[in-house]
N, C-alpha and C positions, 0 to 999 in steps of 0.2 A: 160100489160107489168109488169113486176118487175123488178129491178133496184137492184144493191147491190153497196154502197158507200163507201167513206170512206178515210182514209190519208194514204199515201204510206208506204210500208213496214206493214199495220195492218191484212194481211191475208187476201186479198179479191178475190185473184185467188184462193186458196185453199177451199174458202168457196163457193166461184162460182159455181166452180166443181163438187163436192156434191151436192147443188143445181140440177146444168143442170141435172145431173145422179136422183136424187133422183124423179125431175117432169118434165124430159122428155122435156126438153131445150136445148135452143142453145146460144151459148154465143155473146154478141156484147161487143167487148172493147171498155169503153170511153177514150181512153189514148192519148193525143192530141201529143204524142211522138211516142207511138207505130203505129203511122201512117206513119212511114218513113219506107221506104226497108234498112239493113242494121245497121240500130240503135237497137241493141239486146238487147244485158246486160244489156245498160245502164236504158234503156225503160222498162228492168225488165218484157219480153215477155215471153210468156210461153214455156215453151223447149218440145222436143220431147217427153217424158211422159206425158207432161199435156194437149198436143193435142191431145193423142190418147185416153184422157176419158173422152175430151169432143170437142163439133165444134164449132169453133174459128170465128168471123167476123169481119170485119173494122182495119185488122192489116197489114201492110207493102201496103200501097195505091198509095203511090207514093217515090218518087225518093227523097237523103234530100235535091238537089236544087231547088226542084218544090215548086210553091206557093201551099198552104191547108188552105181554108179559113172556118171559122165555117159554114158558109152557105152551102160548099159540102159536108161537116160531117153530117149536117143537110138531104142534099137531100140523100148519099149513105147508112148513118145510116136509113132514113123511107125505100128507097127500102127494105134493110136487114132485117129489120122489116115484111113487110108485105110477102117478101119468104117466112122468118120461119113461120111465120101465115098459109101459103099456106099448107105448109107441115104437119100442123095440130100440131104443136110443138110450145114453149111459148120462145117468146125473151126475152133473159135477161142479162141487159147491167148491166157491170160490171168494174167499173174504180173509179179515181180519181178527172178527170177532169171536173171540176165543170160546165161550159159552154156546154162541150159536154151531159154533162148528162141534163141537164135542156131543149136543144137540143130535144130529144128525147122524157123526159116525161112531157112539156108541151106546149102548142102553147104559144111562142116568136116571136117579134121583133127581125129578125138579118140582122146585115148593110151586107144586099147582096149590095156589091159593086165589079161589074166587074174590073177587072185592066183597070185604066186608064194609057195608055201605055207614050200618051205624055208627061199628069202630072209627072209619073213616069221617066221618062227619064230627064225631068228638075230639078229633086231632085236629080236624082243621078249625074250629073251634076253639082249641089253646092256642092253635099258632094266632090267629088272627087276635086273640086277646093278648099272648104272651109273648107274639113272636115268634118268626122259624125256627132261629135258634137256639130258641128254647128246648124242641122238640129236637133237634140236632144234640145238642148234650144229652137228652136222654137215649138217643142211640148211639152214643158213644158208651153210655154207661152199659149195655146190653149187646152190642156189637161194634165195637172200636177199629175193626177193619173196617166195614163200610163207613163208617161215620169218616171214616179218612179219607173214601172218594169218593162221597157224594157231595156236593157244595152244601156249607151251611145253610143256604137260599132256596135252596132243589126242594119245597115243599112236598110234591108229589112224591118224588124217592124216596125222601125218607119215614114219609107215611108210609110206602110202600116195605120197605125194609121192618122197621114198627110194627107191621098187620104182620110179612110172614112170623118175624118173633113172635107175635102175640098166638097163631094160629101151629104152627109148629112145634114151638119151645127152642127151637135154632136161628142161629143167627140168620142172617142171609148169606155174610162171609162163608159159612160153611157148606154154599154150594156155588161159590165164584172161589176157588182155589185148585189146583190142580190135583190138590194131595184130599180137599174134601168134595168134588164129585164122587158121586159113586156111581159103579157102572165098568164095562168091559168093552173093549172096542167091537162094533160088529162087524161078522165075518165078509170076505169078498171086499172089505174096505182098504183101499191104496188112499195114501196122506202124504203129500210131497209140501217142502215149507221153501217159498225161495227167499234166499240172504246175501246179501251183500255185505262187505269191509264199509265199516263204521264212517268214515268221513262218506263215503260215496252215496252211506244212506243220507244223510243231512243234506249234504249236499242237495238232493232228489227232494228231499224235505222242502229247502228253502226254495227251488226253481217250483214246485208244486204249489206253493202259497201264495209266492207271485202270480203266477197263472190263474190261480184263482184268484186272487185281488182284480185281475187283471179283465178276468171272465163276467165281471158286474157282481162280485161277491154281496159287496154292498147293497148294492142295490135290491139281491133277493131278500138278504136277511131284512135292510128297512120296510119290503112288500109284506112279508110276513108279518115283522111287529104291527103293521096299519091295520095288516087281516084280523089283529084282533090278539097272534102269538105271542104272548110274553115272555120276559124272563123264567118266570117261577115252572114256568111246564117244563116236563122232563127232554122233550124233544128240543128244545131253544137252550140247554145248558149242555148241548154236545158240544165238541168241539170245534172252534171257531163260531160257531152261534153264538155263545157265551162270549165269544172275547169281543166279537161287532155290536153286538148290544151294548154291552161297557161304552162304547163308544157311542153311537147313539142315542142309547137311551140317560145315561151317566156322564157323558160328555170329554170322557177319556177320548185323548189323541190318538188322531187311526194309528199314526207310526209305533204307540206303545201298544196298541192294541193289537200290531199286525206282527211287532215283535213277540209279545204275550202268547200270541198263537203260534210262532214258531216254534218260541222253546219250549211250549205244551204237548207240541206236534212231536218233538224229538223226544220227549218224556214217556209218549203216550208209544212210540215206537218201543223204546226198550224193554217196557210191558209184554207186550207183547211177542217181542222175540224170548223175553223169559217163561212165560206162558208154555209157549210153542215146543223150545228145546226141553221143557219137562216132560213133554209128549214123546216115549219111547218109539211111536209109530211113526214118528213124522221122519221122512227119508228127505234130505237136503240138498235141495241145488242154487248150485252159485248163480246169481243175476250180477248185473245183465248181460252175460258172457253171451254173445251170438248162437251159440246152442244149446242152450237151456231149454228150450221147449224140444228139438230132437232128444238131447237127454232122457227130458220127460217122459216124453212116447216111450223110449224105450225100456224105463225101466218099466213104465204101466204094460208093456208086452211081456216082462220077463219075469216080472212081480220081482223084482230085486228091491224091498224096502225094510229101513230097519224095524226088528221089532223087539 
């Protein structure tokens, strides 16, 4: 398998693509947003040109009220896997999403944990009497890394965080950290991460926002809240979802709102490049230098990655 990584907005669809074309690939997104039907723009999904020069996997799965737990990413991501393998063609996941990719290129520990429907109905149940945040400080008191990125409001998450605790005796934190996956990378697996100098990412940041504002942002996310999507589901508190609802639904200014998702977007970048560079495997090329996908190729022919 080879794997292309990296922080949002650094080119990693475009360099994907080349890729898939260049060795006869097929693509799997790790994008733990672009697994929703109907979240486009914001998900930064690939549009009708970039599907038709290359084949696309693991994107619009489900519905954005449906529970998507990393456990079925895990089980629909290895089928997808092992098709492309059939058809004598090389998978190559391609995202952001730091869990999903680790997912795929190595054996992990992940809290399969079926929905407990009762637990779950006695939490929602407090909240609706007490409040989400209510429920939000009890998972701080039990695991204070997630409680620090999940939205006080995220009712779903944090039920969801809640039950693994409840069913495991672990946090949830202890398996979204790089130091508590557990697990080995599998073999035959190449990991390349592309990066760019810090203002050139922002930079990319802010022209991407726009373009999405630009693309009828708005307008998906208000068709969504109409279909019935709220706030409180987990898929409408991704990013940018959460900040046009503010607006919308809360009546906050697009322009604070469009700012609010910039600096979130840059925030949510540097995550992720720290994520990444913890990953001993991930072999680094500079974007968007005009040969960075020759690069590429070449080091996936010569297996030149660090490990």
């Amino acid at each position: 398998m080879i794997a292309l990584v990296g922080p949002t907005a650094v080119g990693k669809t475009a360099v994907g693509i080349a890729l898939a074309r260049t060795l006869g690939a097929e693509i799997l997104s790790a994008d733990a947003v672009a697994v929703y039907r109907g979240l486009n723009i914001g998900a930064a999904k690939p549009d009708h040109h970039e599907r038709a020069q290359a084949v696309f996997h693991l994107l619009d799965l489900v519905a954005p009220d449906e529970d998507f737990t990393l456990a079925e990413f895990e089980r629909l991501g290895s089928e997808a896997v092992a098709a492309v393998r059939e058809r004598g063609r090389i998978p190559l996941l391609v995202g952001g999403t730091g869990l999903y990719v680790r997912a795929l290129t190595a054996t992990l520990t992940v809290p399969n944990v079926p929905p407990q429907t009762a637990f779950r109905e006695r939490l929602w149940a407090e909240a609706e009497g007490r409040g989400t945040p209510f429920l939000h400080a009890r998972l701080a008191g039990v695991d204070p890394v997630s409680a620090e990125k999940i939205h006080f409001g995220d009712r779903k998450r944090i039920i969801r965080a809640l039950e693994v605790y409840e069913i495991t005796g672990q946090p949830m934190s202890a398996f979204h950290t790089p130091e508590g996956v557990q697990g080995v990378p599998r073999p035959n697996t190449l990991i390349f991460g592309l990066e760019a100098e810090r203002p050139a990412l922002y930079q990319r940041i802010e022209e991407r926002v726009d373009a999405m504002m630009a693309a009828g942002f708005v307008e998906e996310v208000r068709a969504l809240w109409a279909a019935g999507y709220g706030p409180s589901l987990k898929s409408m508190q991704s990013l940018g979802y959460r900040h046009l609802l503010q607006h919308l639904v809360e009546g906050q200014p697009l322009i604070e709102s469009v700012a609010e998702l910039k600096r979130d977007t840059r925030r949510y970048a540097k995550r992720q490049i720290s994520w990444f560079k913890a990953d001993p495997m991930v072999h680094w090329l500079r974007a968007p230098e005009k040969n960075v996908t020759a690069e590429a190729v070449a080091a996936v022919i010569s297996g030149q990655v660090n490990r």
